[in-house]
C-alpha positions as CSV (number, residue, x, y, z in Angstrom):
1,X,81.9,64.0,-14.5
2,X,78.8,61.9,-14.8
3,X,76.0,63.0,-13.2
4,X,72.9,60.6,-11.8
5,X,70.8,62.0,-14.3
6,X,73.2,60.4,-16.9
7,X,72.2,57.0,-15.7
8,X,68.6,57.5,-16.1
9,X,68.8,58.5,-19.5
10,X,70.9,55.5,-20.8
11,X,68.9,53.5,-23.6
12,X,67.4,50.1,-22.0
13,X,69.1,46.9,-22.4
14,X,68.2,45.0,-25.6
15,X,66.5,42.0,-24.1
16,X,66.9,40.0,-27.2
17,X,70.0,40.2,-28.1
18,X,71.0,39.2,-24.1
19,X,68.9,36.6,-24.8
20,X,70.5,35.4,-27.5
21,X,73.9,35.6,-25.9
22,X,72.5,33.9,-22.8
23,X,70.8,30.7,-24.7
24,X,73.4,30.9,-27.4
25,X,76.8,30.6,-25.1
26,X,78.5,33.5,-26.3
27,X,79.7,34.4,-23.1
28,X,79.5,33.5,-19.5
29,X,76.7,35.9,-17.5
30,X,79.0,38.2,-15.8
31,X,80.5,38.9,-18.8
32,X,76.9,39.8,-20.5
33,X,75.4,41.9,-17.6
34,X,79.3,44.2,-18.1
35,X,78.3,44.8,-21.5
36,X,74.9,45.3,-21.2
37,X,74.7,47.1,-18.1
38,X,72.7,45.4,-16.1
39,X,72.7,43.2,-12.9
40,X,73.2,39.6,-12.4
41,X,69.8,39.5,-10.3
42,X,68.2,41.8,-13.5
43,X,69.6,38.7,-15.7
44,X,68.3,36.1,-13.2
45,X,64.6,37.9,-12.6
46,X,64.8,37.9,-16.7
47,X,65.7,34.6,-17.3
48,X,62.8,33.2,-14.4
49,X,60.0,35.0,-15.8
50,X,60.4,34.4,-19.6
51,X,61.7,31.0,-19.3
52,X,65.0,31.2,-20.8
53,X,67.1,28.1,-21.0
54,X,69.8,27.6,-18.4
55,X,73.7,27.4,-19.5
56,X,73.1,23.9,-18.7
57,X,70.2,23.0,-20.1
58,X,70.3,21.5,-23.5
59,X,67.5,21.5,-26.3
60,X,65.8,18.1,-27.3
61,X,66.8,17.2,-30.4
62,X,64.0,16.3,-33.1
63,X,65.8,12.4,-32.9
64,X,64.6,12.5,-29.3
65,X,61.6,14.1,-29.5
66,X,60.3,11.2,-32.5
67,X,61.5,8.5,-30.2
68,X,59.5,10.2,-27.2
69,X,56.1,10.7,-29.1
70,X,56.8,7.0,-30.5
71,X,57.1,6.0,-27.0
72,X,54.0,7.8,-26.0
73,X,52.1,6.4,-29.6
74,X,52.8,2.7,-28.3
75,X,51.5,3.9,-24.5
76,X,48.3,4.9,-26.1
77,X,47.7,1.9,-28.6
78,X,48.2,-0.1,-25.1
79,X,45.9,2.1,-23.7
80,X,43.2,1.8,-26.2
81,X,43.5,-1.6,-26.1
82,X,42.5,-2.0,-22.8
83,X,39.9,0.9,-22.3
84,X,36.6,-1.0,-22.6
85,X,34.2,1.9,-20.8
86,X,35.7,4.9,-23.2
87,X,34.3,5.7,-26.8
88,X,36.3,4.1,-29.3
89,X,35.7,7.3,-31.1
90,X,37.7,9.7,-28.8
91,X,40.4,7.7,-28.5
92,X,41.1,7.2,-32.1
93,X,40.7,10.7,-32.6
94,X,43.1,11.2,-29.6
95,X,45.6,8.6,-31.4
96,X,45.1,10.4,-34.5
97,X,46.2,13.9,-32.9
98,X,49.4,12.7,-32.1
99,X,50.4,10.6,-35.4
100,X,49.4,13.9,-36.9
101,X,52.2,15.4,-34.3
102,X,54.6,12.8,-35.0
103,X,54.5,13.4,-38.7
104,X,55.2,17.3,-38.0
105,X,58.1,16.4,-35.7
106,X,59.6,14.2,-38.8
107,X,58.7,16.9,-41.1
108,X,60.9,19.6,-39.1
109,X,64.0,16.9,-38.7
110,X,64.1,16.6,-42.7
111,X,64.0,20.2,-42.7
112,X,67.1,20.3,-41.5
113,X,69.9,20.6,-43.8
114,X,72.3,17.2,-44.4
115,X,69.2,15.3,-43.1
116,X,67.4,12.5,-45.4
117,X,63.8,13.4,-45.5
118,X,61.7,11.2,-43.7
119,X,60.5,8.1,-45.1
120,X,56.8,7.7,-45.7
121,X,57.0,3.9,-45.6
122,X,57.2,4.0,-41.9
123,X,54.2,6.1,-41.0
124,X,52.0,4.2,-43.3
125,X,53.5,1.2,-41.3
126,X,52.3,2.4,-38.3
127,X,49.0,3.7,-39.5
128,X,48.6,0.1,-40.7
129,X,49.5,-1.8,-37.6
130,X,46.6,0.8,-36.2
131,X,43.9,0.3,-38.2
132,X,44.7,-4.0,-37.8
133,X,44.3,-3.1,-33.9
134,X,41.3,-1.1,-34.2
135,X,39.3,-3.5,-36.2
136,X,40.9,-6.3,-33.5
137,X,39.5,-4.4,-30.6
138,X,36.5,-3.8,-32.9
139,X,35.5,-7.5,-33.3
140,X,35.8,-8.2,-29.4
């Protein structure tokens, strides 16, 4: 017969590896907290505070992530264009932050494996188009 000391004494849950299961799918969160040990509200409190995904979130793939900080690239050239009252300074070096950012996110998608490395040709492209649009804004 068990006693309650017996409960106090079990090892604590592995937080990692319900993590894992958790974020991974394994198995649905009833099923974790049986094998674990541990509540659904201990699973919930977990998941709040350390910001675990949700079984219905999905993660952004690096695809969507480029597109996003090309998106946000194009917003800022806009921006820059505009922007008469701002140092031309910061905002290149703002502009230049997030190309560097952009090439990062390319580098980690050719990391991948059965992905082509990303093609250089582009980013000089780009840089290109905004050096033409600096010295534009330049000669205003």
């Amino acid at each position: 017969m068990e006693s309650p000391d017996d409960f106090e004494r079990q090892a604590p849950p592995d937080w990692q590896t319900i993590r894992a299961e958790y974020e991974g799918r394994l198995f649905e969160p009833k099923t974790i907290c049986k094998r674990h040990g541990i509540t659904v509200s201990q699973l919930r409190y977990r998941r709040q505070c350390e910001g675990w995904l949700s079984q219905r979130e999905r993660r952004p793939k690096e695809a969507v992530l480029v597109s996003r900080m090309l998106k946000v690239l194009e917003r800022q050239i806009r921006d820059l264009e505009m922007a008469r009252n701002e140092p031309v300074e910061k905002r290149t070096n703002t502009l230049a932050t997030q190309v560097k950012t952009l090439d990062k996110l390319i580098e980690l998608g050719a990391a991948e494996r059965n992905v082509d490395p990303a093609s250089r040709k582009d980013m000089t492209d780009l840089r290109a188009k905004l050096v033409k649009r600096l010295d534009q804004f330049k000669s205003r």
